[in-house]
BALUM-476461 format. One record per atom (N, C-alpha, C, CB): residue in three letters; z, y, x. Coordinates in steps of 0.1 Angstrom, whole numbers, padded with zeros to 4 digits, always signed. Atoms other than C-alpha are relative to their C-alpha. Glycine has a CB too. Example, Ala and Ser with C-alpha at 12.3 -4.5 7.8 and 13.67 -1.06 7.14 Angstrom:
! residues 2
Ala+0000-0012+0009;Ala+0078-0045+0123;Ala+0000+0012+0009;Ala+0012+0000-0010;Ser+0000-0011-0009;Ser+0071-0011+0137;Ser+0008+0011-0008;Ser-0014+0005+0004;
//
This chain:
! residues 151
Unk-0003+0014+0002;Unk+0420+0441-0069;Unk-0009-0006-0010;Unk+0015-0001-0005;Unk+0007+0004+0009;Unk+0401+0440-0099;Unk-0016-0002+0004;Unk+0001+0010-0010;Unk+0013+0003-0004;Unk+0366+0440-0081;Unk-0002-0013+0012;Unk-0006+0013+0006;Unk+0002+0012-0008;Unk+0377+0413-0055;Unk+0000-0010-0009;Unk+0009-0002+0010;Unk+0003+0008+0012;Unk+0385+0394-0083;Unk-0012-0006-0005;Unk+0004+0005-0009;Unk+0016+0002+0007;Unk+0353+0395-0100;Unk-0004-0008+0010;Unk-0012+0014-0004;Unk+0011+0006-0012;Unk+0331+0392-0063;Unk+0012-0014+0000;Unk-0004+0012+0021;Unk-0002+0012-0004;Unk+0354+0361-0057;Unk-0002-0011-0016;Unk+0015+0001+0007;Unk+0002+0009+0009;Unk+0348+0346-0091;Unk-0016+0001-0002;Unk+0009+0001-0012;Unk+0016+0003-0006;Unk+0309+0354-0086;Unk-0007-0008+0010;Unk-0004+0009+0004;Unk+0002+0007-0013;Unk+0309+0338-0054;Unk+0005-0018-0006;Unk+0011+0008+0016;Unk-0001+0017+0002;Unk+0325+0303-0072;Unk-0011-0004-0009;Unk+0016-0006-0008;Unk+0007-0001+0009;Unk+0304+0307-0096;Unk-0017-0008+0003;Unk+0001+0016-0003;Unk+0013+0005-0007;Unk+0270+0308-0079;Unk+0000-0010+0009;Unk-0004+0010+0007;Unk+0001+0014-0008;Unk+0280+0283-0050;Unk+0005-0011-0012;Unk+0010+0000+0015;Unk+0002+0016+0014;Unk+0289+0258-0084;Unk-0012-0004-0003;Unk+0005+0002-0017;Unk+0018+0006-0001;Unk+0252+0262-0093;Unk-0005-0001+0008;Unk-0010+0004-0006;Unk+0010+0008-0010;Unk+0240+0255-0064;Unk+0008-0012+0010;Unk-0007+0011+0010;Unk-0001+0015-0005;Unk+0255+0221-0058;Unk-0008-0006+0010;Unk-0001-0007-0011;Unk+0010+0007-0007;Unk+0236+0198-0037;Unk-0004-0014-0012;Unk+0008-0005+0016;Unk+0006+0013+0015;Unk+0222+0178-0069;Unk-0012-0003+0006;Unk-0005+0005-0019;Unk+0013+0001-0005;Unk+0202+0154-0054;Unk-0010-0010-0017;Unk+0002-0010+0018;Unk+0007-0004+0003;Unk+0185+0151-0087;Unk-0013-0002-0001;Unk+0003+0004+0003;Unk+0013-0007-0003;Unk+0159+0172-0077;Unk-0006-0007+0017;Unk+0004+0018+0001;Unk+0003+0006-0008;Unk+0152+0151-0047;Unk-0003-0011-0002;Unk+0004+0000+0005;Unk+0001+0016-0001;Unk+0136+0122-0039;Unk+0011-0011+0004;Unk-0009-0003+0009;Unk-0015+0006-0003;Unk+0164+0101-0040;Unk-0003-0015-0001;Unk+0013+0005-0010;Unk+0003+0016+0002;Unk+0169+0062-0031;Unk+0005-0005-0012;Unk+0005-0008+0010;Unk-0004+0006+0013;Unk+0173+0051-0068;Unk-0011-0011-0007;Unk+0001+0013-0011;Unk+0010+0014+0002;Unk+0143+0025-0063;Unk+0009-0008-0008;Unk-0006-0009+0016;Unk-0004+0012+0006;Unk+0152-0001-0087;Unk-0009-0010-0001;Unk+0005+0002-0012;Unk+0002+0010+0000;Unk+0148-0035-0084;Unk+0004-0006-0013;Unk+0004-0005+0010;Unk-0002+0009+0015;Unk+0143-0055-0120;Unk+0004-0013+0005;Unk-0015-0003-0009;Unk-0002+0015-0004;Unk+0152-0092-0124;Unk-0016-0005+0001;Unk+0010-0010-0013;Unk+0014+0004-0001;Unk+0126-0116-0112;Unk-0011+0006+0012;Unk-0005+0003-0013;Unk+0007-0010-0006;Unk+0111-0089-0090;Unk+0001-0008+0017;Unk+0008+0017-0003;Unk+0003+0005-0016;Unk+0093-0102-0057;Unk-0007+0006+0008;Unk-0006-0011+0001;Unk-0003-0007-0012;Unk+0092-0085-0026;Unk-0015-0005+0009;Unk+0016-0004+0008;Unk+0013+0003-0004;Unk+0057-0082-0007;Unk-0006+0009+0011;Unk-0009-0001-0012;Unk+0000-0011-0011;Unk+0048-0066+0030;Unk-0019-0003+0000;Unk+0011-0006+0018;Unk+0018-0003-0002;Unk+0009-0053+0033;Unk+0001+0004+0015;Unk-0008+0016-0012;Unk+0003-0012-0011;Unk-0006-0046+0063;Unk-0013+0008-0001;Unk-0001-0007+0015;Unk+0012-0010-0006;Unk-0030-0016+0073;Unk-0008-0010+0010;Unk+0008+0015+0010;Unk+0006+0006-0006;Unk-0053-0039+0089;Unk-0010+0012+0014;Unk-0006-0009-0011;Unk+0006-0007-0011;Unk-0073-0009+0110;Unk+0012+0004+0011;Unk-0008+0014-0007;Unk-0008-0006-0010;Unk-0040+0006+0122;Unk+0013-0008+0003;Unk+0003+0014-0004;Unk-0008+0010-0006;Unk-0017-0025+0124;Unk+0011+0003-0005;Unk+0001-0001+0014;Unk-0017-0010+0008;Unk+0010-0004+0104;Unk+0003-0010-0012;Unk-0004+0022-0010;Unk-0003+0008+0012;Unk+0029-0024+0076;Unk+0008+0010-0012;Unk+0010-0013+0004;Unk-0012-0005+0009;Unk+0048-0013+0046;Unk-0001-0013-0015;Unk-0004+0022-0007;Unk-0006+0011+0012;Unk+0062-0030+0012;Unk+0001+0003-0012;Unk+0012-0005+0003;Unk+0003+0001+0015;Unk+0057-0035-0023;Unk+0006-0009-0007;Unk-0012+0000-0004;Unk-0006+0012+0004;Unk+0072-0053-0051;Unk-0001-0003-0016;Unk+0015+0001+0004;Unk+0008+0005+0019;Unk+0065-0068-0088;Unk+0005-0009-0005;Unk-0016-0006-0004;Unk-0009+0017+0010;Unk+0082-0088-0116;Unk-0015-0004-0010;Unk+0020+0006-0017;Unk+0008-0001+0005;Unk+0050-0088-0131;Unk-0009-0013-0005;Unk-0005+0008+0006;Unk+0007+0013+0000;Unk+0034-0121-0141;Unk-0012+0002-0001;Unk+0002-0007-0010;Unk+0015+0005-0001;Unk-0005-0115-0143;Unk+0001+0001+0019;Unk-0014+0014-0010;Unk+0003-0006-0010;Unk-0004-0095-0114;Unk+0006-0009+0014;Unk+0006+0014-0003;Unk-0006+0009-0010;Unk+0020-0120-0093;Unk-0008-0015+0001;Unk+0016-0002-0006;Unk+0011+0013-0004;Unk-0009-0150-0100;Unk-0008+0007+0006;Unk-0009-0010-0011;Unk+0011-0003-0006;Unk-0032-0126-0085;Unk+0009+0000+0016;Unk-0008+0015-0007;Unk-0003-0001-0012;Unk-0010-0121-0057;Unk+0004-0016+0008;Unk+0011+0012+0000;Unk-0008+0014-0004;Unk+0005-0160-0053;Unk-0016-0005+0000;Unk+0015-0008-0012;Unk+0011+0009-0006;Unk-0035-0168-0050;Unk-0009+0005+0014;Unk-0012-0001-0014;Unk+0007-0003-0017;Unk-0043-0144-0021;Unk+0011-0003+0011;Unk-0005+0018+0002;Unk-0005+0007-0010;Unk-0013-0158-0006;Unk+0000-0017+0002;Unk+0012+0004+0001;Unk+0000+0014-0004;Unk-0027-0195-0009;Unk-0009+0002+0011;Unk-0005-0011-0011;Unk+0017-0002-0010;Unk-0058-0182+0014;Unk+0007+0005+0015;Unk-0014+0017-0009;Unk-0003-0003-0012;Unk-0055-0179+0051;Unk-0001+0014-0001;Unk-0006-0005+0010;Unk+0001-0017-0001;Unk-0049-0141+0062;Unk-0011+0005-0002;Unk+0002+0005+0010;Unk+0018-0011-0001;Unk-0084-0133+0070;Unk-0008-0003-0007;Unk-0011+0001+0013;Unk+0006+0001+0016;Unk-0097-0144+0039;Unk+0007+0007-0013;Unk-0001-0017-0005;Unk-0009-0011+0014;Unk-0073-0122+0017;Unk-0007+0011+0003;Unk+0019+0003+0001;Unk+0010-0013-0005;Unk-0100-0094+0011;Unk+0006+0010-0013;Unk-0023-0004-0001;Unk-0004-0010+0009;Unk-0076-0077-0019;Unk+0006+0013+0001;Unk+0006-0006-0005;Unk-0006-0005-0007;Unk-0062-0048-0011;Unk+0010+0009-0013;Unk-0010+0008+0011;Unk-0007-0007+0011;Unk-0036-0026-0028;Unk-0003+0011-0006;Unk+0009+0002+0001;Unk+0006-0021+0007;Unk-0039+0004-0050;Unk+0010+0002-0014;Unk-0026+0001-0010;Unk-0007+0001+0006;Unk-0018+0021-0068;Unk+0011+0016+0001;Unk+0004-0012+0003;Unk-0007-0016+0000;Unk+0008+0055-0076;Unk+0009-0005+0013;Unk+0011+0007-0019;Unk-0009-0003-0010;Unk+0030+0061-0046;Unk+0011+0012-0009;Unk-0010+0006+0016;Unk-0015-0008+0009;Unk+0068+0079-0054;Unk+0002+0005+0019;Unk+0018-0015-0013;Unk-0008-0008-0013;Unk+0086+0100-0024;Unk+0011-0007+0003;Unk+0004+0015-0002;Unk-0012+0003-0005;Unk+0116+0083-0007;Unk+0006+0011+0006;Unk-0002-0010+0009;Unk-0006-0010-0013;Unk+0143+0106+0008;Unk+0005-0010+0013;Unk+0016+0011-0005;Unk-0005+0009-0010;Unk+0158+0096+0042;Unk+0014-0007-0003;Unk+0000+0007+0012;Unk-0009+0008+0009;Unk+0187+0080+0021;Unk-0001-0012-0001;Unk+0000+0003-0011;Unk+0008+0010+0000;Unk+0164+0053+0020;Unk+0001-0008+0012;Unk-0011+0005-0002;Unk+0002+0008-0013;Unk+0164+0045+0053;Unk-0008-0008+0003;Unk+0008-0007+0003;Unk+0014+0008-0004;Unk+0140+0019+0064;Unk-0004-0012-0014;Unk+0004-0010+0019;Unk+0004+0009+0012;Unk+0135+0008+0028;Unk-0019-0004+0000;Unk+0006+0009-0016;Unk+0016+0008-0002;Unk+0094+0006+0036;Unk-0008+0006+0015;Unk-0013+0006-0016;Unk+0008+0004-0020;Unk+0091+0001+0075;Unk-0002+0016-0002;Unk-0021-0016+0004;Unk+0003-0017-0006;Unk+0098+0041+0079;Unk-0004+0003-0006;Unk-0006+0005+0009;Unk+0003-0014+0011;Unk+0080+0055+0055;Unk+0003+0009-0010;Unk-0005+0000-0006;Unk-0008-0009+0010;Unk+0091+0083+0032;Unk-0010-0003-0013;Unk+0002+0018+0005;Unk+0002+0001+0014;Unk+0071+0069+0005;Unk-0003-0014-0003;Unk-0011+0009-0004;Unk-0003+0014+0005;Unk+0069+0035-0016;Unk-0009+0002-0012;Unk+0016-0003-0004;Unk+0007-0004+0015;Unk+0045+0022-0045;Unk+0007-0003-0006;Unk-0013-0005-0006;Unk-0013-0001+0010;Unk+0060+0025-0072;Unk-0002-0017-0008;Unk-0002+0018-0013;Unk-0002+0013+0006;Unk+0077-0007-0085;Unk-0011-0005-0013;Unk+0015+0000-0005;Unk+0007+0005+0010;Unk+0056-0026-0110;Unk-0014+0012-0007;Unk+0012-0003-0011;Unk+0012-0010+0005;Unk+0026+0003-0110;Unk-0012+0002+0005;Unk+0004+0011-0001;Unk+0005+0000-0011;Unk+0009-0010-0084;Unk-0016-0015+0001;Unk+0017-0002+0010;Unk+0006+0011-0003;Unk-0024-0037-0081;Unk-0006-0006+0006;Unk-0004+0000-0002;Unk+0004+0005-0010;Unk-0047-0058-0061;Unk-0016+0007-0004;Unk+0004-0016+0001;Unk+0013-0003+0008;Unk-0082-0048-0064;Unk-0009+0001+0010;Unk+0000+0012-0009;Unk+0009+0008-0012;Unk-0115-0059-0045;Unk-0005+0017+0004;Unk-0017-0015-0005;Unk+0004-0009-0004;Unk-0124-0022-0047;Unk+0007+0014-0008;Unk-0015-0003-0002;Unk-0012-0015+0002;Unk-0109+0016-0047;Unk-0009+0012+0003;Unk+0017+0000+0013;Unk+0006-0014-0003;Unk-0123+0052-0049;Unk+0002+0003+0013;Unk+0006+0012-0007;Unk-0004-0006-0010;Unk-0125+0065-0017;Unk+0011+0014+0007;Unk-0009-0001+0001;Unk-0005-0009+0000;Unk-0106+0090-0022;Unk+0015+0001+0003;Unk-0003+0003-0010;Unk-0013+0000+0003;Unk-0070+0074-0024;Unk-0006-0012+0011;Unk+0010-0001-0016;Unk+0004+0008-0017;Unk-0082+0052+0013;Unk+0008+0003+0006;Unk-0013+0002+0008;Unk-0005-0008-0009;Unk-0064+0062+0042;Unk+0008-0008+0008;Unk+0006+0010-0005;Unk-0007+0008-0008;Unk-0040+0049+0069;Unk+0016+0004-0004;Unk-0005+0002+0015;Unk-0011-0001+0004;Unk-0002+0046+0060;Unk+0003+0014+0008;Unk+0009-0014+0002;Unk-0009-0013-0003;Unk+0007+0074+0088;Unk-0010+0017-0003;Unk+0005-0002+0019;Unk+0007-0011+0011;Unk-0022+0095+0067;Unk+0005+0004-0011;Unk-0012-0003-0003;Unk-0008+0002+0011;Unk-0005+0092+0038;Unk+0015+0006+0004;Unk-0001-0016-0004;Unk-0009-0007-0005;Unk+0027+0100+0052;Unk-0004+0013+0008;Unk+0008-0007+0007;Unk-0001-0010-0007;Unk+0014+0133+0072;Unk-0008+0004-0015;Unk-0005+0000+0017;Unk+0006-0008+0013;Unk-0007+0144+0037;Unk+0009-0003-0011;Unk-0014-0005-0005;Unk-0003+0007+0012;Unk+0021+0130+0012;Unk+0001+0007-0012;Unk+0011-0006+0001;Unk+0001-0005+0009;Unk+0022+0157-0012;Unk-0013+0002-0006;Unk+0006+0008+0003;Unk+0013-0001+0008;Unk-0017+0157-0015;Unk-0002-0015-0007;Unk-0013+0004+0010;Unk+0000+0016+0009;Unk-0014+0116-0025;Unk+0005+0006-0009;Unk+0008-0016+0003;Unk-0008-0001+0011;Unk+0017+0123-0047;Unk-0002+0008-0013;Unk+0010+0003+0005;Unk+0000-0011+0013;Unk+0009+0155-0066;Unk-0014-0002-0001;Unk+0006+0017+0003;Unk+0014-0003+0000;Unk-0034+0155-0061;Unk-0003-0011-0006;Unk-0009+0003+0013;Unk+0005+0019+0004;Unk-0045+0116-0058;Unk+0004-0007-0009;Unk+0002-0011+0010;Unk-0008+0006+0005;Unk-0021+0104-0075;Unk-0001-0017+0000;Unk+0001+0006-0011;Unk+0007+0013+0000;Unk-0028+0069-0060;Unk+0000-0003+0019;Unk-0018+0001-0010;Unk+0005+0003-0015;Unk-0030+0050-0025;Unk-0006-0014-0005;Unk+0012-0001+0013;Unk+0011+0012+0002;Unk-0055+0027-0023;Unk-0012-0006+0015;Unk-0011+0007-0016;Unk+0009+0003-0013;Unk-0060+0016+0013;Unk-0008-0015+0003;Unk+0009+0003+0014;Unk+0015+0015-0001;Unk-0095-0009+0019;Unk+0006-0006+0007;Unk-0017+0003+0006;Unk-0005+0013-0011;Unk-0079-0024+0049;Unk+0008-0001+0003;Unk-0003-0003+0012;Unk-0010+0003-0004;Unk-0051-0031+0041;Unk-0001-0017-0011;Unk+0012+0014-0002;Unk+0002+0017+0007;Unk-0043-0071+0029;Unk+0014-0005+0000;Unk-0010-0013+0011;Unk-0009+0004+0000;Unk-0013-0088+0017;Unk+0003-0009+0008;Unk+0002-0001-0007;Unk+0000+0005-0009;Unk+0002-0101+0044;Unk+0016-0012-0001;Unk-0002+0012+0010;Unk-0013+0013+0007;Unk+0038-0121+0031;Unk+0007+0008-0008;Unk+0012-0007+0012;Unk-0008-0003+0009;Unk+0062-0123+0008;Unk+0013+0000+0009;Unk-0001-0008-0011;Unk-0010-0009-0004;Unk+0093-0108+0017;Unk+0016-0005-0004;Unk-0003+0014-0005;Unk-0018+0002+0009;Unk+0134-0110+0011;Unk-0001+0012-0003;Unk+0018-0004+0008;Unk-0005-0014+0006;Unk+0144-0079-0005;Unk+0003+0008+0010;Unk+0013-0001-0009;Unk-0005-0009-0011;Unk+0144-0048+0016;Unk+0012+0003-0001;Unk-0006+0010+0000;Unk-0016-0009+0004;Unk+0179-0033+0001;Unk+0006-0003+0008;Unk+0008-0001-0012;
//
């Protein structure tokens, strides 16, 4: 009696620490600041979109002047750390399991080649952006509108 005891208080024991703490996951805890405005890019080679967002005032004149310009004169592109979404998320950036990270993110006429790539490159390599590059920074891609809030 005395050893079932124990194995059954080992067994609560161990399945207590190992909860499902998500934690340790990418988890949808994107936060949205006040002020914060909502902005869809496209992949211009592969036609693919996803979405970004900034309360940021320099960075929001740079972006409210490449949206005075017709599309195909917006030659800025984004660049910037990417974070991991879980599927929790749901279609918080047009399918992708990953997002730049709020307010960490810029416009910029030029980017290492290194952090280039096509959104569903980036999603089939995302642990070499997230943990290696630490950066996406695709050339053809161009802001394409401003947005309502994904959430």
């Amino acid at each position: 009696m005395k050893t079932a005891s124990l194995l059954l208080l080992m067994t609560v024991v161990l399945f207590s620490a190992c909860k499902n703490d998500i934690d340790n996951d990418p988890v949808c805890n994107v936060q949205a600041g006040t002020n914060m405005r909502f902005f869809e890019f496209e992949h211009v080679a592969s036609g693919k979109t996803f979405v970004a967002w900034t309360n940021q005032d320099g960075l929001l004149a740079v972006v409210d002047q490449q949206l005075s310009l017709p599309l195909e004169q917006r030659t800025m592109h984004i660049n910037g750390p990417i974070i991991r979404l879980s599927a929790s998320c749901g279609d918080l950036n047009k399918g992708w399991s990953w997002i730049h990270k709020p307010n960490a993110w810029t416009l910029a006429d030029a980017s290492i080649e290194l952090c280039d790539g096509s959104p569903q490159y980036v999603e089939d390599h995302l642990d070499e952006y997230v943990d290696v590059v630490g950066a996406y920074c695709p050339w053809s891609s161009r802001l394409k509108a401003e947005i309502s809030s994904p959430f």
